[in-house]
SEKOL-96909 format. One record per residue (C-alpha): residue in one letter; y, z negated, x. Coordinates in steps of 0.02 Angstrom, whole numbers, plus 32768, in hexadecimal, padded with zeros to 4 digits. Example, Ala and Ser with C-alpha at 12.3 -4.5 7.8 and 13.67 -1.06 7.14 Angstrom:
# residues 2
A7F1F7E7A8267S7FCB7E9B82AC
# end
This chain:
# residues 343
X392678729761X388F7842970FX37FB78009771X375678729761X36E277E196FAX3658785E9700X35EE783C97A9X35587890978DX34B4781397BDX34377852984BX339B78869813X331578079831X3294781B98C9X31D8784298AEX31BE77A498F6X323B774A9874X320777BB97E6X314A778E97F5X316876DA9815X31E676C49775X31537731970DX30D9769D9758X3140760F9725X31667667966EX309E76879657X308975B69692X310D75749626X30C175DF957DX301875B5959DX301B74F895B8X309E74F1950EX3011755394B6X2FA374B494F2X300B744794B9X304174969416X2F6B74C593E1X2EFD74439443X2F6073C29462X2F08731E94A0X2F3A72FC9572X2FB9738E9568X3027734094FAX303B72BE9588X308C72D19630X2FFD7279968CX2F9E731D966BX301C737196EDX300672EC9768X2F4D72FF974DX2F4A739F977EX2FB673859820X2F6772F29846X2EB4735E983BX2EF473EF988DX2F7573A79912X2EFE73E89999X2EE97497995DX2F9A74AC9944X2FC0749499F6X2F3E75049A3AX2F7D757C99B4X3028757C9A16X2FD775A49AB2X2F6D763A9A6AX301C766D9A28X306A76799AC3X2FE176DD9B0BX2FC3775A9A6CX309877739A7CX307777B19B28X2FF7781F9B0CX2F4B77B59B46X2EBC774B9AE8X2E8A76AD9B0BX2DBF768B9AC6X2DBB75F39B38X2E2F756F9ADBX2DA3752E9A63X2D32750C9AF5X2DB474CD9B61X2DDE74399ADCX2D2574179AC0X2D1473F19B7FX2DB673979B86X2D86731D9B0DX2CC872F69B4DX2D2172E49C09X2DAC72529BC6X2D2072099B45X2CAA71E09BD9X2D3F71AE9C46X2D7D71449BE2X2CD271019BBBX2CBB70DF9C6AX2D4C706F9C8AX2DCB70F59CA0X2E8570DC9C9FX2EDD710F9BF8X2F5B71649C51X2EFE71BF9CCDX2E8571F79C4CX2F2172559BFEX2F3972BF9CB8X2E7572DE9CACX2E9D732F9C1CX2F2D73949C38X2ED673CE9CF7X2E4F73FE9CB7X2EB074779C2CX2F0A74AA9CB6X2E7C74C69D26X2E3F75529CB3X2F0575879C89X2F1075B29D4FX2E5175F49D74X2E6F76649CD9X2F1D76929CE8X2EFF76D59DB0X2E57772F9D7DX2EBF778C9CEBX2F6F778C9D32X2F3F77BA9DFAX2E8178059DE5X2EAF786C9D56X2E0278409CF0X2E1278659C47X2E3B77BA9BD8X2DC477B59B60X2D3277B89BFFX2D8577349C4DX2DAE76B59BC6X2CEF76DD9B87X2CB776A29C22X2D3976059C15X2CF575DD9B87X2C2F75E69BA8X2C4D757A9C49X2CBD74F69BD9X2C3D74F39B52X2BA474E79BF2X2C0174499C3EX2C2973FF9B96X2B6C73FC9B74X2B4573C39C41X2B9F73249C14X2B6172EA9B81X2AEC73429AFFX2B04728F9A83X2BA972699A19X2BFF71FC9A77X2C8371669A43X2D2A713D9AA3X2CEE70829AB6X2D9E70489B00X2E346FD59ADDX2EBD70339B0FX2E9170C39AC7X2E4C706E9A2DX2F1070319A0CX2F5370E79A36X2ED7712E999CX2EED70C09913X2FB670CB992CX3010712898A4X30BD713F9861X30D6710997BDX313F714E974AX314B70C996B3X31BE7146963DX314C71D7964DX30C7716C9613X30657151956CX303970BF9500X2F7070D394F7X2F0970B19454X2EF97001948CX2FC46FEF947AX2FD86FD79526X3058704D959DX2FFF70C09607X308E71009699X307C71A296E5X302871969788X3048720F9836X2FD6720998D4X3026720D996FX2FC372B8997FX303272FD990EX30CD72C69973X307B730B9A09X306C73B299B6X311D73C59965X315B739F9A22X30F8741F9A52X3141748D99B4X31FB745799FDX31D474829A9EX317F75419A98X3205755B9A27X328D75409AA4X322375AA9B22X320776539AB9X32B976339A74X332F76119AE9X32DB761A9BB1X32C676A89C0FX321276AB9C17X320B76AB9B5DX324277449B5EX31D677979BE3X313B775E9B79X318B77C79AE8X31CC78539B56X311C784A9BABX30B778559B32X312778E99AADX311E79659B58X30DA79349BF4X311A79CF9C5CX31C479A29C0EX31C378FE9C4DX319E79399CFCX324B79A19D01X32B179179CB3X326D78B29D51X31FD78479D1AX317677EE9D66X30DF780F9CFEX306277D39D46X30B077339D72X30DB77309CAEX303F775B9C70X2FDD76C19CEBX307776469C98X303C76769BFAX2F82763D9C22X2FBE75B19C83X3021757B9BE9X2F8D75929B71X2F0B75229BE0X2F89749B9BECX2F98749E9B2AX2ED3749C9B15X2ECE74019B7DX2F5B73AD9B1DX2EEB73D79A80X2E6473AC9AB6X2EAA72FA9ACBX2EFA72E89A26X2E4E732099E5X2E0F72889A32X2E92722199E2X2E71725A9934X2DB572469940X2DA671D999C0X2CFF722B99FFX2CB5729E9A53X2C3273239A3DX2BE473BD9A95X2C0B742C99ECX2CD773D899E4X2D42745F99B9X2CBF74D299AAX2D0375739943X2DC7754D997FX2DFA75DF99E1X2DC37644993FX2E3D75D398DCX2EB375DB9951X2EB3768B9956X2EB076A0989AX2F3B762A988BX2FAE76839913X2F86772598A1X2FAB76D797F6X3056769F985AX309377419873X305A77619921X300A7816995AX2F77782999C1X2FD178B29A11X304D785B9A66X310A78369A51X311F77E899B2X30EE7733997EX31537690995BX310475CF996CX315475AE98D3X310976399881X306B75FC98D2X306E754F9890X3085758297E9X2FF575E497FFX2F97754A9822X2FC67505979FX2F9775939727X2F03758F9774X2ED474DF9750X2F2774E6969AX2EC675859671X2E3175179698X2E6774799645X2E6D74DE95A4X2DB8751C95BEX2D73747A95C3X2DF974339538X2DA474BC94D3X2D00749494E0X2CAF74FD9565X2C77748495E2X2C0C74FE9636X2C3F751C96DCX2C2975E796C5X2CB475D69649X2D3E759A96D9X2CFC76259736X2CEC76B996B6X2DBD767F9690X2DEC766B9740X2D9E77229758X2DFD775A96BFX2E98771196E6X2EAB775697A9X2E7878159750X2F0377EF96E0X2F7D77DD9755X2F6C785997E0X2F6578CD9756X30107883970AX303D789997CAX3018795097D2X3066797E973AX30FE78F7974BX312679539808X30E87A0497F0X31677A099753X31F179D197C5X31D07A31985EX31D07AC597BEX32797A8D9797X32BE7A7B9841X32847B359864X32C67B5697C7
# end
């Protein structure tokens, strides 16, 4: 008897379908960079640039993902990182311990995770109020400790900063003739663990999928038994440890401190967890998606200023353009296949 050879494929998720649209749209534009302007994108260094720059937001974009998936908003993440980094900066400063700076950091993201996450998850206050008022109380004790820039002024740390993976055959030879190898941060390592790791969680772990089921139909979730409010606080919990993990890679890219750090990241975030593929209504998103949406993000802003258009309204005038583009390509991408589906 002959074997049936024709095993017909399962239609791809909304969450797979928007990421693999995402990663198509990434992959186009930065060849179209390479093939009309050129210059750093004809080099790989331009990539790591761009991670290296961006390691920070990339890992509070996983957190926002996590809560947009199930449902919530997170406005706090920004202000979170800004106050993160002030808090090690004058640690450190002060004769702090390398290592224990590193816990300051993660409590304190965690401090806001929990205070947020009950006030949502228990109290039942709407998320936007709550993470509004994270985020004015962040920004209020960034400023309370130090209005002035301020410079990590310490050994230890000093070695962790300037550390970087080099990657000689990725490298370039510069005008001079010399070979310039690719360089990584350790930020950038940081952030692809983080990558791994969410990844396993909305994959393959239970609670992954009680963020998803969560956030497509609450009421649903409640019949199929699970517990949603402990979910939802997870999810917050999850996001504030992320912002204080950025916030100290932040530190390690700049190596600095300022009142106005990060100031404008949740917006990114957001935008970037949007470009990715994930819905502010709940139940769909992906981090890989969401990285990728970083990094269109960023590359739709290299290409600005590769063009010529170093005004800052420019970045923002695309970045605008760019998130309208997609949720409309989101609308019309879904509503045709919930058409078909009917259909």
């Amino acid at each position: 008897m002959k074997k049936n050879t024709n095993v017909q494929r399962e239609p791809l998720t909304d969450t797979q379908l928007l990421m693999t649209i995402t990663i198509c749209i990434f992959i186009g534009m930065y060849l179209l960079a390479m093939l009309f302007l050129g210059g750093g994108f004809l080099h790989a260094q331009q990539i790591f640039d761009m991670l290296n720059d961006n390691a920070s937001l990339i890992i509070v974009t996983f957190g926002l993902t996590i809560v947009m998936i199930g449902g919530g908003i997170d406005i706090s993440v920004g202000a979170v990182t800004s106050l993160v980094v002030m808090s090690c900066v004058l640690y450190l400063n002060n004769g702090g311990n390398l290592f224990v700076s590193v816990l300051l950091a993660l409590g304190i993201g965690l401090a806001f995770g929990v205070v947020q996450g009950f006030l949502i998850s228990y109290l039942e206050i709407q998320p936007f109020i709550v993470t509004l008022a994270g985020m004015f109380f962040a920004r209020g004790m960034t400023t309370i400790l130090s209005v002035n820039p301020q410079k990590v002024d310490h050994e230890g740390f000093a070695r962790l900063r300037d550390s970087k993976i080099e990657i000689p055959w990725l490298g370039y030879v510069a005008k001079n003739g010399n070979l310039v190898p690719a360089r990584i941060e350790l930020g950038v390592i940081v952030a692809l663990l983080c990558l791994v790791f969410i990844f396993i969680l909305l994959k393959y772990l239970r609670l992954g999928r009680d963020f998803y089921a969560m956030g497509g139909n609450q009421m649903s979730a409640l019949m199929l038994g699970i517990n949603v409010k402990r979910t939802r606080f997870l999810s917050y919990l999850i996001s504030g440890l992320l912002s204080g993990i950025s916030g100290y890679v932040f530190m390690m890219h700049t190596g600095a401190g300022n009142a106005t750090n990060a100031a404008g990241m949740e917006m990114n975030a957001i935008a970037s967890s949007i470009i990715g593929g994930t819905l502010l209504t709940g139940g769909v998103g992906n981090v890989i998606g969401s990285f990728f949406g970083t990094m269109t993000l960023t590359t739709i802003k290299k290409i600005v200023v590769s063009s010529g258009l170093n005004d800052p309204w420019w970045q923002s005038i695309t970045t605008g353009g760019m998130l309208c583009f997609f949720i409309l390509l989101q609308s019309v991408v879904l509503g045709q296949r919930a058409k078909k589906k009917s259909a």
